[in-house]
C-alpha positions as CSV (number, residue, x, y, z in Angstrom):
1,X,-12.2,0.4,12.8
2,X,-11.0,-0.2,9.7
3,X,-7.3,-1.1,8.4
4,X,-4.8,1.0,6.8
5,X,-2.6,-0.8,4.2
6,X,0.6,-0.8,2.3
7,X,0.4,-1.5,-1.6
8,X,3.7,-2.5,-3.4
9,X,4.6,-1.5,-6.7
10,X,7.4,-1.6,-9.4
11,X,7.7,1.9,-10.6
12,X,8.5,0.8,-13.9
13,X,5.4,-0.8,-13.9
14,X,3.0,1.9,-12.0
15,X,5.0,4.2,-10.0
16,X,3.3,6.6,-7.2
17,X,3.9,9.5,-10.0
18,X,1.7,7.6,-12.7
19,X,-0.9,7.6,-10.0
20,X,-1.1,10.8,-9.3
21,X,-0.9,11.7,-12.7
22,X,-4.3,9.4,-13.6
23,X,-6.0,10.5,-10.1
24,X,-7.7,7.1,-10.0
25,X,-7.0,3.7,-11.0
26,X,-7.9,-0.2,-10.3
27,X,-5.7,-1.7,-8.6
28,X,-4.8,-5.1,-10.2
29,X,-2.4,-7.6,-10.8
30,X,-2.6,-9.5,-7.3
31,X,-2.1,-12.7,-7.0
32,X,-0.7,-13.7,-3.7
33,X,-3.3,-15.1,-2.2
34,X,-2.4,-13.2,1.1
35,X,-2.3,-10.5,-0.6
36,X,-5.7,-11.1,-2.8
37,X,-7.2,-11.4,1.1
38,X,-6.3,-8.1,2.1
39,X,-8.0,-6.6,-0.8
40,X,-10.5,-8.1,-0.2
41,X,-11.0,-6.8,2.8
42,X,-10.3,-3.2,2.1
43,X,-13.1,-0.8,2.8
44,X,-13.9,2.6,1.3
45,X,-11.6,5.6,2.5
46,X,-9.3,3.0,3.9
47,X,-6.1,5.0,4.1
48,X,-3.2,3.3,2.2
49,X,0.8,4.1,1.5
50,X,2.5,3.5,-1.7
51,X,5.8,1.7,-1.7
52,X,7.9,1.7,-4.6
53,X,10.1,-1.6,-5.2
54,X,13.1,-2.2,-7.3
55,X,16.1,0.4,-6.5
56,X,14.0,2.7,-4.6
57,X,12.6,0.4,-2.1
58,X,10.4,3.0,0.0
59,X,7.5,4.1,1.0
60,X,6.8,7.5,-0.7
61,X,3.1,9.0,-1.6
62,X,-0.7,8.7,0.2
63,X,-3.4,7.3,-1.3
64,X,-7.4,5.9,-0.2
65,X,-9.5,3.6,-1.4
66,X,-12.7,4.2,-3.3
67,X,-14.4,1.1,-3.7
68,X,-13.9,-2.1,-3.1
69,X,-16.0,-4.9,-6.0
70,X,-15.4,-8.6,-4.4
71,X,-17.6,-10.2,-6.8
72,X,-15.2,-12.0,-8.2
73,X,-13.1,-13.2,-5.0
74,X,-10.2,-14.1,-6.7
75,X,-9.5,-10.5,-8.2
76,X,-11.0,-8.3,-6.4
77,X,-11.8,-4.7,-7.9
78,X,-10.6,-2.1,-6.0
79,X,-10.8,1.4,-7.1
80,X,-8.2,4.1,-5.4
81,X,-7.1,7.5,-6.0
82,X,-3.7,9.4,-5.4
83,X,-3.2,11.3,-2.3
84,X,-0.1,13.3,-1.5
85,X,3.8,12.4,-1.3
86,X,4.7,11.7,1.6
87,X,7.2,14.4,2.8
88,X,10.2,12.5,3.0
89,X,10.3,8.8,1.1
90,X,10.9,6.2,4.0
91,X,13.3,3.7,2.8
92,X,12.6,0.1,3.8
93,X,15.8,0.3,6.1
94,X,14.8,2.8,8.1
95,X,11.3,1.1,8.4
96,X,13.2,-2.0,9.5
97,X,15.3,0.0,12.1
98,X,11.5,0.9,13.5
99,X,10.5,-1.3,16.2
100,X,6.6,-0.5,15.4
101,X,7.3,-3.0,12.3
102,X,9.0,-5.7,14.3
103,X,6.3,-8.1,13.2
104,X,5.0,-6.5,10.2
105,X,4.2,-8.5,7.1
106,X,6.3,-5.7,4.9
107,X,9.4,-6.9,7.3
108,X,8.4,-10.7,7.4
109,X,7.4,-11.3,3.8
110,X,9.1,-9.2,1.7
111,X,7.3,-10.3,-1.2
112,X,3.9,-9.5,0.3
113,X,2.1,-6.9,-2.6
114,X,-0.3,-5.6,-0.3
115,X,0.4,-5.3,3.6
116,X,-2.2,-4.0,6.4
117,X,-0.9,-1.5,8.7
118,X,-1.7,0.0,12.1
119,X,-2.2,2.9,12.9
120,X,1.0,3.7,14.6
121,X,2.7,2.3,11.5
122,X,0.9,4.5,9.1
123,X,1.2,7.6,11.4
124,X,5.8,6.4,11.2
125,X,5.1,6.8,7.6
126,X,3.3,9.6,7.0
127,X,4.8,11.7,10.0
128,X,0.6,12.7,10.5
């Protein structure tokens, strides 16, 4: 069975809007080595939530992966595309007043870029 992640990002960077806009894009600029292990790790049509940083700090738009590249193991390629909002943004509060993240990386290391979820946490997110 295969993981469902979290992927952080600055909207004034990349925000979830920019990715729906392009439809598909690589995601890139990793470097946590945690983090770079997850990617790595990713399979195709792994389910993944967008979480915007800086002031908005939530979880707010759907999105899969389409292919993973490890060639290179230090910078993984991987290729995803834009799903839908979610229907309300979750704000990292409320996902911290949820017991199902008690040990979650996104609670534990804040910095974490890219987090796997379970199941349960994906289905708090997305309300699916």
């Amino acid at each position: 069975m295969s993981l469902d992640y979290l992927l952080k990002t600055e909207p004034s960077e990349y925000s979830f809007a920019d990715l729906q806009r392009d439809k598909v894009t690589v995601w890139d600029g990793v470097t946590n080595p945690v983090a770079v292990k997850h990617l790595r790790e990713m399979t195709s049509g792994a389910r993944l939530i967008i979480y915007e940083t800086g002031d908005r700090k939530s979880a707010v738009g759907a999105a899969s992966v389409v292919s993973v590249d490890a060639t290179d193991p230090k910078k993984p390629m991987v290729k995803i595309k834009a799903g839908k909002a979610l229907p309300q943004p979750v704000s990292l509060q409320q996902i911290k007043a949820n017991r199902l993240f008690a040990d979650s990386p996104l609670v534990r290391q804040g910095r974490l870029s890219v987090v796997p979820l379970t199941q349960a946490q994906h289905k708090a997110l997305t309300g699916e």
